[in-house]
C-alpha positions in Angstrom: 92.0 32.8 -50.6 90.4 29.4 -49.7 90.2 30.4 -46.2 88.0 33.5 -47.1 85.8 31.4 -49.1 85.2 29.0 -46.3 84.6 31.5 -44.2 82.7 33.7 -46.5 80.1 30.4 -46.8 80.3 29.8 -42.8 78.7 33.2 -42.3 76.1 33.0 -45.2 74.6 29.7 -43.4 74.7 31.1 -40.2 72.9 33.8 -41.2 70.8 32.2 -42.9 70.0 29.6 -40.0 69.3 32.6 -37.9 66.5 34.2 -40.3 65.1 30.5 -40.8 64.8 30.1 -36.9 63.1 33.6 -36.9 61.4 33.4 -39.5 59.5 29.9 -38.7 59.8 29.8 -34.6 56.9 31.8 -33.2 56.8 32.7 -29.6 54.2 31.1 -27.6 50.6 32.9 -27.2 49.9 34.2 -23.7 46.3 31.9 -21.6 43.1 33.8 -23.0 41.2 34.9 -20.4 37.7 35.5 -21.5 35.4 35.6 -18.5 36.7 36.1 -14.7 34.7 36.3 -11.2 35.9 37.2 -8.0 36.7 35.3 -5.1 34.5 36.4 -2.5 32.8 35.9 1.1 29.4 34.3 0.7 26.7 30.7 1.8 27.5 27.7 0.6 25.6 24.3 1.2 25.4 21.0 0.0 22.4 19.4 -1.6 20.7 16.7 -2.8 18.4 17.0 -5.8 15.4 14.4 -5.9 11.9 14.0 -6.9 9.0 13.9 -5.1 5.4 14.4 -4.9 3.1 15.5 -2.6 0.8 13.3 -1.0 -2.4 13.6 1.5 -1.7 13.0 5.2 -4.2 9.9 6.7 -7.4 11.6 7.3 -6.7 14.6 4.8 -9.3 13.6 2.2 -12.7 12.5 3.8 -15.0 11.1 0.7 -18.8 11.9 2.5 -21.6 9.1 1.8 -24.9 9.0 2.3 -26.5 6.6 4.7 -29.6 7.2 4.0 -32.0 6.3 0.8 -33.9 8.6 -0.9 -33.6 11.5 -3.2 -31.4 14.1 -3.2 -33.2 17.4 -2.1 -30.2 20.0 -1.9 -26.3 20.0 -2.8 -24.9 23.1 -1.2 -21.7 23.5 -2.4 -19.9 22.6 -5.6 -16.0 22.0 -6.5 -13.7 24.2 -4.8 -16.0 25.7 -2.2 -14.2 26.0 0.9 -16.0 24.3 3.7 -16.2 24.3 7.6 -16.8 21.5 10.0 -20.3 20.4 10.3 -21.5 23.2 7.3 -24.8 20.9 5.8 -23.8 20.7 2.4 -26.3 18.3 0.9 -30.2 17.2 2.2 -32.0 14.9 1.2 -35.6 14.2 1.1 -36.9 12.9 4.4 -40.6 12.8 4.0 -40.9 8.9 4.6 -38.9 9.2 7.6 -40.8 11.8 9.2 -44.2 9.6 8.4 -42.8 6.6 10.4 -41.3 9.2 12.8 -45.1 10.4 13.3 -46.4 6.6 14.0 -43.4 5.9 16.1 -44.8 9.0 18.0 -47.9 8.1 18.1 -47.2 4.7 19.6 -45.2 6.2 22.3 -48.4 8.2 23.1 -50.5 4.9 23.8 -47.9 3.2 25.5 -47.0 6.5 27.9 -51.0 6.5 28.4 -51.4 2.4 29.3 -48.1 2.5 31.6 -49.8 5.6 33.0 -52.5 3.7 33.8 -51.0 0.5 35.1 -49.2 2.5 37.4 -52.3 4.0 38.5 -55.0 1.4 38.8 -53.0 -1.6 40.1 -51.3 0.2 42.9 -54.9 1.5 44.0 -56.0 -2.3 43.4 -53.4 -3.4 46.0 -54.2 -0.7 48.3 -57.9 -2.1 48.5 -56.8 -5.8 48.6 -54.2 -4.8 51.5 -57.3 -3.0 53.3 -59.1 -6.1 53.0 -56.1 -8.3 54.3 -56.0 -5.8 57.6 -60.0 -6.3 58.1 -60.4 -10.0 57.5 -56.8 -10.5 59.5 -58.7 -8.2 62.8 -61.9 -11.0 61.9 -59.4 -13.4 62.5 -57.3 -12.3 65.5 -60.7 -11.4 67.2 -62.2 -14.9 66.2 -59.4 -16.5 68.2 -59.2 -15.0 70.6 -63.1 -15.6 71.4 -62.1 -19.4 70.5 -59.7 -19.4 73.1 -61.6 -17.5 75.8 -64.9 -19.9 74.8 -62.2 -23.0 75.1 -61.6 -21.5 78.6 -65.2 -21.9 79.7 -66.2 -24.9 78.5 -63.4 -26.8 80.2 -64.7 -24.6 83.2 -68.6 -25.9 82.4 -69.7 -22.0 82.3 -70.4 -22.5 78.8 -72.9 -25.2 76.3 -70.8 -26.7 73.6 -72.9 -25.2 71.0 -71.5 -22.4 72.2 -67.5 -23.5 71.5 -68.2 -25.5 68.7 -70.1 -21.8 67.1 -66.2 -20.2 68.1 -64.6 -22.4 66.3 -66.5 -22.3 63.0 -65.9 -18.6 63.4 -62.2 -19.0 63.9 -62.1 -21.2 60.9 -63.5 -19.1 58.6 -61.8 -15.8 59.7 -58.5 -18.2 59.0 -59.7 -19.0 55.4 -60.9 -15.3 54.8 -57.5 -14.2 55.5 -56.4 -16.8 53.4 -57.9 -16.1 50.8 -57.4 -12.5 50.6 -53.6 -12.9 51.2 -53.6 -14.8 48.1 -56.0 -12.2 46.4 -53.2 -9.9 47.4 -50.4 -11.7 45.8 -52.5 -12.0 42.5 -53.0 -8.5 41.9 -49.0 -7.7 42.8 -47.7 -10.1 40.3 -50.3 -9.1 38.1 -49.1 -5.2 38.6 -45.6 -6.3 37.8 -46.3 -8.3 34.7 -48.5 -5.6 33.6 -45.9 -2.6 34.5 -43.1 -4.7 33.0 -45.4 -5.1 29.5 -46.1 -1.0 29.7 -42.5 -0.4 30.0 -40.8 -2.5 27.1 -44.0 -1.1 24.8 -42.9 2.5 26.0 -39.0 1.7 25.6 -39.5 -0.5 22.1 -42.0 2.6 21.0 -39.0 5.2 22.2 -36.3 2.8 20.2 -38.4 3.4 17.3 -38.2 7.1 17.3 -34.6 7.5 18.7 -34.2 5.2 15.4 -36.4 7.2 13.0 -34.3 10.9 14.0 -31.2 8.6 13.6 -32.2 7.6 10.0 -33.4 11.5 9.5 -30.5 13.2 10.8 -28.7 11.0 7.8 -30.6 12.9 5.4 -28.4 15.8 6.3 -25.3 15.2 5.7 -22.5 18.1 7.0 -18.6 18.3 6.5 -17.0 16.4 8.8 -13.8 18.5 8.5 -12.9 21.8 7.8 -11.3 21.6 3.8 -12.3 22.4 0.2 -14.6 20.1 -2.1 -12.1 18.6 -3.6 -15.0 16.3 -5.7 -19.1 16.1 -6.2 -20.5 13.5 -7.7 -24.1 13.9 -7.2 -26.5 16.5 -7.9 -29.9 17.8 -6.9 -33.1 15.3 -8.3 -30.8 12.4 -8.2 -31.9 9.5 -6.2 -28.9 7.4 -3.7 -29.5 3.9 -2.4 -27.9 2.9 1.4 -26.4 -0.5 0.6 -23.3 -2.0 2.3 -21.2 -0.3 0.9 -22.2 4.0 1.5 -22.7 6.4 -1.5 -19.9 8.6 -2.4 -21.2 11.8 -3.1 -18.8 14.7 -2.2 -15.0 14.2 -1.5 -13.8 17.3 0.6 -9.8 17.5 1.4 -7.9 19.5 4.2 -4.9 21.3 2.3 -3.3 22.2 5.6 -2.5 18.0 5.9 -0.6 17.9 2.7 2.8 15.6 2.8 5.9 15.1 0.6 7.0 11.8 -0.2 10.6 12.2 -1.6 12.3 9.2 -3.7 16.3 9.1 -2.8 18.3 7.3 -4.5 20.2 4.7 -2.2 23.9 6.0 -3.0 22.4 9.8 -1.3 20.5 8.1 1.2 23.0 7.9 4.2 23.3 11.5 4.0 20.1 12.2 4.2 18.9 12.7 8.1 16.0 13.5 10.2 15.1 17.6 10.4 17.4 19.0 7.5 15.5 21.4 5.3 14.3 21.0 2.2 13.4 23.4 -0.6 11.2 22.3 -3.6 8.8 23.7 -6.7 5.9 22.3 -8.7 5.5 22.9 -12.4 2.0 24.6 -11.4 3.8 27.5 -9.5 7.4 28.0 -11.1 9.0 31.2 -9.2 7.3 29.8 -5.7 10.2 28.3 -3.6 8.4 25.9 -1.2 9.7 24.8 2.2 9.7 21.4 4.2 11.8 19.3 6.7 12.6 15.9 6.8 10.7 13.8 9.1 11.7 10.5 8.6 13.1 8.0 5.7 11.4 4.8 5.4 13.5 1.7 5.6 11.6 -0.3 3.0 13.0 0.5 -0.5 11.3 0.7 -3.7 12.7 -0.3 -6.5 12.0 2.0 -10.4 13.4 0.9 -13.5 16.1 -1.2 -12.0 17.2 1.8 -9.8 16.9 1.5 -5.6 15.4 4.4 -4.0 14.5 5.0 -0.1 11.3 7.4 0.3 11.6 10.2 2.6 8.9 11.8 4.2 8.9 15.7 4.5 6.3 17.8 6.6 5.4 20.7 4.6 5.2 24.4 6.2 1.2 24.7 6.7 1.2 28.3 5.2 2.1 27.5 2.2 0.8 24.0 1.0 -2.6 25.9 0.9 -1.5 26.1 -2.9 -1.2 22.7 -3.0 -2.7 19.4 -4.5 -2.5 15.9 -3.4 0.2 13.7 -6.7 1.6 17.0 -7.7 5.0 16.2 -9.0 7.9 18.6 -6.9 11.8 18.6 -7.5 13.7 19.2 -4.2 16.9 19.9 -2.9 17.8 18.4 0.6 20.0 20.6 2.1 22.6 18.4 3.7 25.0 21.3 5.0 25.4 24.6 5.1 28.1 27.4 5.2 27.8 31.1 5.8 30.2 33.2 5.0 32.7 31.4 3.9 35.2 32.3 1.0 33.7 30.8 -2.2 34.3 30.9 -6.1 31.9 29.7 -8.6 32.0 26.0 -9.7 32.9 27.3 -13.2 36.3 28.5 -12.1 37.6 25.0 -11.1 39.1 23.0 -13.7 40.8 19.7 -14.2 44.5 19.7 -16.0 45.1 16.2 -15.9 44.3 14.7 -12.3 44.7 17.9 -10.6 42.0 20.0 -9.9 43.0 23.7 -10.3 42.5 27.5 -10.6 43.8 30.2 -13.1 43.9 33.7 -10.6 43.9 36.5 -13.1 46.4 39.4 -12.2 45.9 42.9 -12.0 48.0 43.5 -15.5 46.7 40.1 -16.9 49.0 38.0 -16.0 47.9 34.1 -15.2 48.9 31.6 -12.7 48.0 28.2 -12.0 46.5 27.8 -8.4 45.7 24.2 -6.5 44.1 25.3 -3.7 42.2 23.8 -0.9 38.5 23.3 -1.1 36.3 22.7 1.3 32.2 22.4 0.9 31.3 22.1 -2.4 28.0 23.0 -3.7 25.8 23.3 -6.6 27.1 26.4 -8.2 30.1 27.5 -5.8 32.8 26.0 -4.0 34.2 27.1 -0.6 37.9 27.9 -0.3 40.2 27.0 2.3 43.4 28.3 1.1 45.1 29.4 -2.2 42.9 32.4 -2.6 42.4 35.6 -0.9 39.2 37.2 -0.9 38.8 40.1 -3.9 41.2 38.0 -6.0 39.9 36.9 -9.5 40.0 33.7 -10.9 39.0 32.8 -14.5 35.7 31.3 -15.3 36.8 30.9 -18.6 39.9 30.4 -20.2 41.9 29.6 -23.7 45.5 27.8 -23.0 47.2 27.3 -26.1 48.7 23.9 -27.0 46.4 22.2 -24.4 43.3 20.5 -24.4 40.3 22.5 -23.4 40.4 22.1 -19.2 37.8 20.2 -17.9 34.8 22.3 -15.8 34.4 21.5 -12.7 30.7 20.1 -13.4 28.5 17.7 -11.2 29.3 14.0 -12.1 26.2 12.7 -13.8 23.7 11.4 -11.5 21.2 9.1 -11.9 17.0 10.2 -11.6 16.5 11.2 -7.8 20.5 12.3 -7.1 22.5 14.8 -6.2 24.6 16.3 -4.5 
């Protein structure tokens, strides 16, 4: 009877250890799947996110002084006119000028007219002293040779010496005639030179003058020296400008085809960065405009902002489009570092850290869950590319409940610091 009893109490807690266990042991709830994408083939590429802003090449903006004084006759354009190489777009009065133009003129006139006449009067001067010369040199040769022939008789006794002492004063004064009128001669050539040489520096100092005045006058119309849009006037009809040392600014006109990007890298990206890669950006003043660039080059100097190293890179714009332009607008870029076309991919969001492994949850057809550590290869901004582990088509969830664990960790971008990416 004992025996029953123990046994009778052996099966009431056994069966009450049973309903206990079922009653407070719950099975374990299935992963939650809530959103899912699909491994697919698609681009991938690696960037770098930055900022920049856009800057005017050397010789893009030309500010246009005046170089003349006076007062401001006519402003042709105003901002934002578009402009062509040597279009006048201001005059200004020249009046003055064109006075001292006139006199310059008019001395040119008088000195044409007195070199005219020094170049005709003195070489007919030395044509009649030249005549002269000839006659009073035949007086000469004739007188001498009458001396001589005289000389010949009176040492014969033909002839009195009145007769050779008359020859000789002949001869004598035919010598000093021709004397004289060589040196005659001479006067009137170096007084033709002097004279020639005084008409000519009149004439050239006169033509100086006026080559001067049209300089000073072709100041007063000031024309684009490039082809751009006025960017900037500062001065306006009636005003009056003063040519000092230092020229007038009175229009500033800029060429939006010579527009420039400096991008600011930050020095843990810059050895990525190379020579030729693309680079996208946008400004705040266009927001669904894509803009395109290349990198030219990366300066080796490196400029230091708020404590934080960055190297500047200088990108060449695509003339087309930095027409819309402005020199210091501010731009945020991506440098593309590398690229993959069709490639397998999965979004970023699908990647997950359980603990120090990086993983993905592939969703079933019937729901089912597994844990995948695949392969990965280029990873970019929003996807990943896929090396093995996945087939294309399969999906993998984007977002996902596990019960009993701690939220897994997304697969974000570590936090960069201003300039960065990746």
């Amino acid at each position: 009877m004992r025996i029953f009893k123990w046994l009778f109490l052996l099966a009431l807690l056994a069966a009450g250890g049973y309903f206990g266990y079922k009653h407070y042991t719950k099975k374990p709830e299935p992963p939650r799947v809530i959103a899912t994408a699909e491994a697919s083939l698609g681009n991938v590429r690696k960037v770098l996110e930055a900022t920049g802003i856009i800057k005017a090449q050397v010789g893009a903006i030309v500010k246009i002084g005046a170089r003349a004084t006076g007062t401001i006759k006519e402003m042709n354009v105003k901002v934002g006119d578009e402009v062509k190489r040597d279009q006048l777009i201001a005059v200004i009065d020249s009046r003055e000028l064109r006075s001292q133009l006139d006199e310059a003129e008019a001395r040119l006139a008088r000195a044409n007219a007195e070199l005219s006449q020094v170049e005709t009067v003195y070489p007919r001067r030395i044509a009649e002293a030249e005549a002269e010369l000839r006659l009073s040199q035949a007086k000469y040769d004739y007188a001498a040779s009458t001396l001589k022939r005289q000389d010949e008789l009176y040492r014969k006794e033909l002839v009195a010496r009145d007769v050779l002492d008359a020859a000789r004063r002949d001869n004598l004064v035919s010598q000093n005639e021709v004397l004289a009128r060589q040196a005659s001669l001479v006067r009137v050539q170096t007084e033709f030179e002097k004279e020639l040489i005084k008409a000519q520096r009149a004439r050239d100092e006169a033509q100086a003058v006026i080559d001067s005045a049209n300089t000073k006058i072709s100041y007063t119309r000031i024309v684009s020296p490039i082809d751009g849009v006025v960017a900037m006037v500062t001065s306006q009809a009636g005003e009056t400008v003063v040519a000092g040392l230092q020229v007038a600014n009175l229009i500033t006109v800029l060429d939006p085809s010579r527009l420039e990007m400096w991008i600011y890298v930050d020095e843990t990206d810059v050895g990525q960065v190379k020579a030729g890669m693309p680079v996208e950006f946008r400004v705040d003043a266009y927001p669904g405009t894509t803009f395109k660039g290349s990198v030219d080059q990366i300066y080796p100097q490196p400029e230091i902002r708020d404590n934080i190293v960055y190297y500047q890179a200088l990108v060449r714009l695509d003339p087309a489009e930095s027409s819309k332009l402005r020199p210091e607008m501010t731009t945020q870029c991506q440098i593309v570092v590398q690229e993959k076309k069709g490639v397998l991919v999965i979004p970023n969001a699908a990647l997950k850290w359980i603990g120090d492994k990086q993983v993905v949850f592939a969703v079933a057809e019937g729901g089912g869950v597994r844990e995948v550590q695949p392969k990965l290869g280029l990873e970019g901004l929003n996807e990943t590319e896929i090396l093995e582990g996945l087939a294309p088509g399969e999906k993998v969830a984007t977002q996902i409940v596990l019960p009993g664990l701690a939220a897994p960790t997304i697969n974000a971008p570590k936090a960069n610091r201003p300039g960065g990416g990746r």
